[in-house]
C-alpha positions in Angstrom: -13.7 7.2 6.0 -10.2 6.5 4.8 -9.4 3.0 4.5 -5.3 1.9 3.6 -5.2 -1.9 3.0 -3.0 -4.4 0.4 0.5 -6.3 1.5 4.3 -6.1 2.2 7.0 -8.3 1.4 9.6 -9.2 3.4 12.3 -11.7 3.6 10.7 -14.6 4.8 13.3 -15.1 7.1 13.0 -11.4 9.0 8.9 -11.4 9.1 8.8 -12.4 12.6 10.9 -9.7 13.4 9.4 -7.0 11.7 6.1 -7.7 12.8 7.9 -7.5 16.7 9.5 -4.2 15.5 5.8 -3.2 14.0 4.3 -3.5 17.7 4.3 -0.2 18.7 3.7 1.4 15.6 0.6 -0.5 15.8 -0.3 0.7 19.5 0.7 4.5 18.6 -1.6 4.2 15.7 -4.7 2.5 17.5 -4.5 5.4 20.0 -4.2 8.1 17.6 -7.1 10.3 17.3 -9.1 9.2 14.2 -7.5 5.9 14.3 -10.8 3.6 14.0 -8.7 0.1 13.6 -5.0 -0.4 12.3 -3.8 -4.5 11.8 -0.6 -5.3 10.7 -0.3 -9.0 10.5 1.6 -12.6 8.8 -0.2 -13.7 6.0 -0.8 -17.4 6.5 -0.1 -19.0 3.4 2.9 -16.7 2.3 5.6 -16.5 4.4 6.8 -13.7 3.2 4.0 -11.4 2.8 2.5 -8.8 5.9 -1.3 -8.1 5.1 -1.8 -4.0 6.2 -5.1 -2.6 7.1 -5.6 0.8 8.8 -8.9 2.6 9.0 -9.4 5.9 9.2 -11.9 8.8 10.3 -10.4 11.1 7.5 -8.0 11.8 5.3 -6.7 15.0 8.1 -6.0 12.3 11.1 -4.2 10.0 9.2 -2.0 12.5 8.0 -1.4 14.4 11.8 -0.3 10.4 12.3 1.5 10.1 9.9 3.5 13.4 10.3 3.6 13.5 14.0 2.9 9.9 15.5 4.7 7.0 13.1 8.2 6.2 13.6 10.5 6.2 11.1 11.0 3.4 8.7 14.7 2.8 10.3 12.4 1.8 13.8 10.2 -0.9 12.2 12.6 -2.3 9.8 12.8 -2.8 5.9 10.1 -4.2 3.8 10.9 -4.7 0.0 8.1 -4.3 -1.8 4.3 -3.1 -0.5 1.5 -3.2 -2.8 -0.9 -0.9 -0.6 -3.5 1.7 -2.0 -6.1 4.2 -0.2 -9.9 3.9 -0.2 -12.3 6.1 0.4 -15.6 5.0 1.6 -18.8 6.9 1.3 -20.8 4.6 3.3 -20.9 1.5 5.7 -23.8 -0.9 6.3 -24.2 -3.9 8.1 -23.4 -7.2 6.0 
């Protein structure tokens, strides 16, 4: 299991907007096969920041996403920083 998960900033001003311009982004990716859960919401203390978590069956279906499925960057709008990083997970159990 592949799991991508950390932050982007954006102008405080525009996060609303990208978020809106994040929807379908968010719905190709949830109905992507592999796709097990894929989040991309406002932080609620910094206005600025967008917390990111995907989650993935494997490494190969997030790439056929990424290289077939996401829209460009130009369609979701500009972010100026992400701090993001890939996990791989060997096992899950219950809490």
């Amino acid at each position: 299991m592949i799991i991508i998960a950390g932050s982007l900033r954006v102008a405080t001003e525009t996060r609303d907007a990208y978020l809106a311009g994040c929807r379908s982004v968010t719905e190709l990716a949830r109905s992507a096969p592999g796709c097990l859960d894929f989040a991309l919401s406002p932080d609620p203390v910094d206005p600025g920041r967008v917390n990111v978590y995907e989650r993935w069956e494997s490494d190969a279906a997030l790439e056929r996403f990424r290289k077939a499925d996401a829209p460009a960057q130009e369609e979701v709008g500009e972010f100026l920083e992400a701090t993001v990083q890939r996990y791989r997970i060997s096992g899950v159990e219950a809490p």
